[in-house]
N, C-alpha and C positions, 0 to 999 in steps of 0.2 A: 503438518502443513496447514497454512490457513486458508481453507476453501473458500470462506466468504470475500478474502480479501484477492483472490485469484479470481475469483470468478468475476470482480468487481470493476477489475483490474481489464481483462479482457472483454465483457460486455463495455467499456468505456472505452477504451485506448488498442483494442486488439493486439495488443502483445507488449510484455515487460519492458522491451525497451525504448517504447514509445511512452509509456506513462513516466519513465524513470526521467527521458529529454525533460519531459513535462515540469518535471518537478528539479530539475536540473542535478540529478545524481549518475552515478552508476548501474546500470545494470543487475551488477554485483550485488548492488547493496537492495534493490528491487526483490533479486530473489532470495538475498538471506531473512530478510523478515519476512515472505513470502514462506516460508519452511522453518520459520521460527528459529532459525539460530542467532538470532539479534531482535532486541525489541526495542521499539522507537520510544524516545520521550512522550510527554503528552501530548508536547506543542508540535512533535514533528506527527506526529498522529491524527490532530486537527489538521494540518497542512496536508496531510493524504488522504484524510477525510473530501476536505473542500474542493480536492482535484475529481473526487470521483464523485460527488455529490450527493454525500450523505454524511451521517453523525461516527463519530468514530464508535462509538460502540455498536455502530452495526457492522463494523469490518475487525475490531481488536476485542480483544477480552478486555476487560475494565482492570485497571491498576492497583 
């Protein structure tokens, strides 16, 4: 699981599927990169970066 981006996730948006509205996905798709069974491109990484306001590598492991 990736705690930085959970936790990053709710200290901004209080729950996955308010940041997912945010960024106009699924839910679904919130919690599979959330538990790492999918990982985002870079550009979709910057883009979840800039929702939670900070550098994607404070939230993703570096590619």
């Amino acid at each position: 699981m990736n705690i930085r981006l959970k936790m990053k996730i709710l200290s901004k948006y209080r729950k996955q599927i308010d940041f997912a509205k945010a960024l106009g996905i699924t839910a679904t798709r919130v919690s599979r990169v959330v538990h790492e069974s999918i990982e985002l491109l870079p550009e979709e990484q910057k883009k979840w970066a800039e929702k939670l306001s900070c550098e994607p590598n404070d939230i993703f492991k570096p590619v």
